[in-house]
C-alpha positions in Angstrom: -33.0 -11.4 1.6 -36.2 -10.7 -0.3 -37.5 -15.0 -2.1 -40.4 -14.5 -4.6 -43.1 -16.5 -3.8 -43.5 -19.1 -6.0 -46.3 -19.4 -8.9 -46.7 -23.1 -7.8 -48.3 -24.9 -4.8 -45.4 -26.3 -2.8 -45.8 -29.1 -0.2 -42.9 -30.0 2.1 -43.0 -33.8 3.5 -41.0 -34.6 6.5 -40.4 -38.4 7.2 -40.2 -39.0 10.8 -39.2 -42.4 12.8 -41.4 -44.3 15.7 -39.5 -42.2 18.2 -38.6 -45.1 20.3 -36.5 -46.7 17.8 -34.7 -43.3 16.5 -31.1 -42.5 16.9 -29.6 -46.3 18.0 -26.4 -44.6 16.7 -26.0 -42.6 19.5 -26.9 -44.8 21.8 -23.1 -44.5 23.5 -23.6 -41.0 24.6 -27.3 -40.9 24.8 -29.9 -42.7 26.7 -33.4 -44.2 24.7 -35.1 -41.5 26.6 -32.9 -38.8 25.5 -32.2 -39.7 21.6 -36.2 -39.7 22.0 -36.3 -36.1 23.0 -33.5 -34.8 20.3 -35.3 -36.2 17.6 -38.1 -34.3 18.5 -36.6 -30.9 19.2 -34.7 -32.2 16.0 -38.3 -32.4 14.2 -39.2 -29.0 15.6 -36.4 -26.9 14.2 -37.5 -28.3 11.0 -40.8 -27.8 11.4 -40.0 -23.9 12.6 -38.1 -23.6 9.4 -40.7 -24.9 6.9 -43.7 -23.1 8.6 -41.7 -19.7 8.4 -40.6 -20.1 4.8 -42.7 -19.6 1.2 -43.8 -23.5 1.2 -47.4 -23.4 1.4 -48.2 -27.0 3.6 -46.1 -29.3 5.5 -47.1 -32.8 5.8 -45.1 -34.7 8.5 -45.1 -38.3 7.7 -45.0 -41.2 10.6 -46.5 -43.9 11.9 -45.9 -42.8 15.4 -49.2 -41.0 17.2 -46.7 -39.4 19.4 -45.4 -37.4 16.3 -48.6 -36.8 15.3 -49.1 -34.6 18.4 -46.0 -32.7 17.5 -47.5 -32.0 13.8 -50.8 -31.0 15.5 -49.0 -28.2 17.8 -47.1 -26.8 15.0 -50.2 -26.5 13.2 -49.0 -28.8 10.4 -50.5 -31.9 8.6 -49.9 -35.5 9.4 -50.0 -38.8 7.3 -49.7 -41.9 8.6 -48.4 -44.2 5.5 -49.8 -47.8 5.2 -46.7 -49.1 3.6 -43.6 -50.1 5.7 -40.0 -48.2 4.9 -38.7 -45.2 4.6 -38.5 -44.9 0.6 -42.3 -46.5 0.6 -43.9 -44.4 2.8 -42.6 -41.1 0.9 -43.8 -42.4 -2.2 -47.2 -42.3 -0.5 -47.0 -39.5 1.1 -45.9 -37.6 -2.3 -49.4 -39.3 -3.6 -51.3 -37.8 -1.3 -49.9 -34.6 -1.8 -50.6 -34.7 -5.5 -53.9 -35.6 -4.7 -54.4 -32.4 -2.3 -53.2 -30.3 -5.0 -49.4 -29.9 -4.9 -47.5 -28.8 -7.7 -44.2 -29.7 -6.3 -43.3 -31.0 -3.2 -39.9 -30.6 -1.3 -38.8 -33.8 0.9 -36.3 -32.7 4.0 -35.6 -35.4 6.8 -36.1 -34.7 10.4 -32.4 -34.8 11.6 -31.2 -31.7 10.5 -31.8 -29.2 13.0 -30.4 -26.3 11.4 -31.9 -26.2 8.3 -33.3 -22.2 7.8 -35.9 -20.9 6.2 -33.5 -19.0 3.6 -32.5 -22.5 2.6 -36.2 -23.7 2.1 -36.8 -20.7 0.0 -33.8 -21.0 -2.1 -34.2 -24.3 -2.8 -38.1 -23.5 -4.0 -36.3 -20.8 -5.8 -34.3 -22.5 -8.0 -37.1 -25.3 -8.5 -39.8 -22.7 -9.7 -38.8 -22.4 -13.6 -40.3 -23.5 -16.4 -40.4 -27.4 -17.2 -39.8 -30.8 -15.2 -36.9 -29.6 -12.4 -35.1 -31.4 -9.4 -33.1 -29.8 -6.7 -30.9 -31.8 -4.9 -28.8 -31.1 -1.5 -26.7 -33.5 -0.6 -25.7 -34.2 3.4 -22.1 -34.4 4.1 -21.5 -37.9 3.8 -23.4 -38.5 0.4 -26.7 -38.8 1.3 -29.7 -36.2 0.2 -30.9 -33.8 3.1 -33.3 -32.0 0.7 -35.4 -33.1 -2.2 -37.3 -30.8 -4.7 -39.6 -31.9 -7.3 -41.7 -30.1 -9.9 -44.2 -31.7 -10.7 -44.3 -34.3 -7.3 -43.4 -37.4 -9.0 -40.6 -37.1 -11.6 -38.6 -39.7 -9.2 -38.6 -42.4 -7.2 -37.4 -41.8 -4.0 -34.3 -43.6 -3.1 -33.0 -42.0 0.4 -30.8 -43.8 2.2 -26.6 -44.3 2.1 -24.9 -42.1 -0.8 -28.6 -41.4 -1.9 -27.1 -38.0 -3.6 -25.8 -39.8 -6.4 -28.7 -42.4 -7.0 -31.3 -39.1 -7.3 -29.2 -37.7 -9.4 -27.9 -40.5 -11.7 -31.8 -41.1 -12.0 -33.0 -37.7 -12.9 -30.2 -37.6 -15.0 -31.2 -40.8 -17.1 -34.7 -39.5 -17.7 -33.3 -35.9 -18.5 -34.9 -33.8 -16.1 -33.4 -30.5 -15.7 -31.4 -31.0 -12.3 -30.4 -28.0 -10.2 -28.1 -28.1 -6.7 -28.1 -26.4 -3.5 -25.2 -26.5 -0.7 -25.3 -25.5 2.3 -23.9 -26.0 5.5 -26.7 -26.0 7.4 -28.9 -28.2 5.0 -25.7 -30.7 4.9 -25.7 -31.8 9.1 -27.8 -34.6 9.8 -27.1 -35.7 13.3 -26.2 -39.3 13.5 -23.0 -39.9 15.4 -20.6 -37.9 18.5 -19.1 -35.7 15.5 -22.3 -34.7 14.2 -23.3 -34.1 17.6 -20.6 -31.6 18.5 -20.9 -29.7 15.0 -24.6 -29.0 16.5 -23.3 -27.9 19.6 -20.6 -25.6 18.4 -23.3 -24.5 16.1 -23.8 -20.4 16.6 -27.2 -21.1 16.2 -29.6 -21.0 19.1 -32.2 -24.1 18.7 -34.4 -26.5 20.2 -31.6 -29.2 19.4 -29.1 -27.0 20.8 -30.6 -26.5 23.9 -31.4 -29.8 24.5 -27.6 -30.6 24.1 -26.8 -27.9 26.8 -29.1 -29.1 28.7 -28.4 -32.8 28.8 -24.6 -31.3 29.6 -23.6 -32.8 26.5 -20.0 -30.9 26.7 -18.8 -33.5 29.7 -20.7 -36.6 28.3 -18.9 -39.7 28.1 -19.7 -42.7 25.9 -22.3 -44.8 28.1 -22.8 -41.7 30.3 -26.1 -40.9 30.9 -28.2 -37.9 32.5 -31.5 -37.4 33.9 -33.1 -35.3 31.6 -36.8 -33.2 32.2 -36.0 -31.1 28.5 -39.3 -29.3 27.5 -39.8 -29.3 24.0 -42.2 -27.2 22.2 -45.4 -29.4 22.5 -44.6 -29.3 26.5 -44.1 -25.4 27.0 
């Protein structure tokens, strides 16, 4: 599928957490030191997907250096916010994009390791038209797994539970053109067993998917925990 590239300068921000305190929800099936490695094969699927689509710079946002070194192997930038929170430290980083020159800027979370680069472009593809736009993509449970804005900072961001409907009720109220995109792929964030198994029933091959075979997620128990030596992209 042939995406025009866009006549704008897009910036994609990626939130991540301190990867020691990532993933607590999964705690009953996987160890500290394994949640720690599928967030960051998590982080590197996304990454593969922005660097390989139309967006011009990715800015991974964190206060953890560890991440930073996963930003510096992809090639990508890093921004580590002075504010605390998630909502906070977005609304920086969408500053400092503006201030590097970004027409619109495109927010995606870490978690959702099969996010595609046909996504990324459609959703810049629907956001590059004339005027004030938003693109929303919601996450199955309510939540918004992908955020476009044009120009940077027509909203406030609100992530978080049923976020969806907040960004929309808000770019609704100050009558910005709003535009939607759903997808399967964009709509799995991995935070519980269910979300787990989607990703490993998942045709698609993946970091995050190999790390599940690996950790012989098909015979975990709740409380079950391998030994795990995973290489991620920064190790190989």
């Amino acid at each position: 599928m042939a995406f025009l590239v866009p006549n704008v300068v897009v910036f994609a921000i990626v939130p991540v957490k301190r990867l020691g305190v990532s993933k607590r929800r999964l705690s009953k099936f996987l160890s500290p030191h394994e949640r720690k490695l599928l967030t960051i094969a998590m982080l590197e699927d996304v990454l593969k997907a922005l660097k390989s689509s139309i967006v011009h710079k990715t800015v991974v946002v964190s206060s953890d250096p560890d991440v930073r070194m996963i930003a510096d192997s992809f090639g990508v930038s890093f921004f580590s916010p002075s504010r605390y929170g998630l909502n906070p430290a977005i609304q920086e980083a969408t500053a400092w994009c503006m201030q590097n020159l970004a027409d619109s800027v495109l927010v995606v979370p870490a978690d959702i390791p099969l996010l595609s680069s046909v996504d990324v472009n459609k959703i810049v593809e629907l956001g590059n038209c004339n005027g004030s736009t938003v693109v929303l993509s919601p996450s199955h449970n309510g939540g918004t797994n992908a955020l476009f804005q044009k120009p940077p900072n027509l909203l406030f961001a609100n992530f978080g539970c049923k976020s969806f409907a907040r960004h929309f009720k808000q770019a609704r109220n100050k009558g910005i053109s709003i535009r939607f995109h759903y997808s399967n792929s964009i709509a799995l964030d991995v935070d519980c067993e269910e979300d787990l198994l989607k990703l490993f029933e998942s045709p698609i091959a993946n970091y995050s998917k190999r790390f599940l075979e690996e950790a012989g997620f098909a015979s975990k128990e709740p409380k079950k925990h391998s030994s795990l030596t995973f290489k991620t992209a920064l190790e190989m």
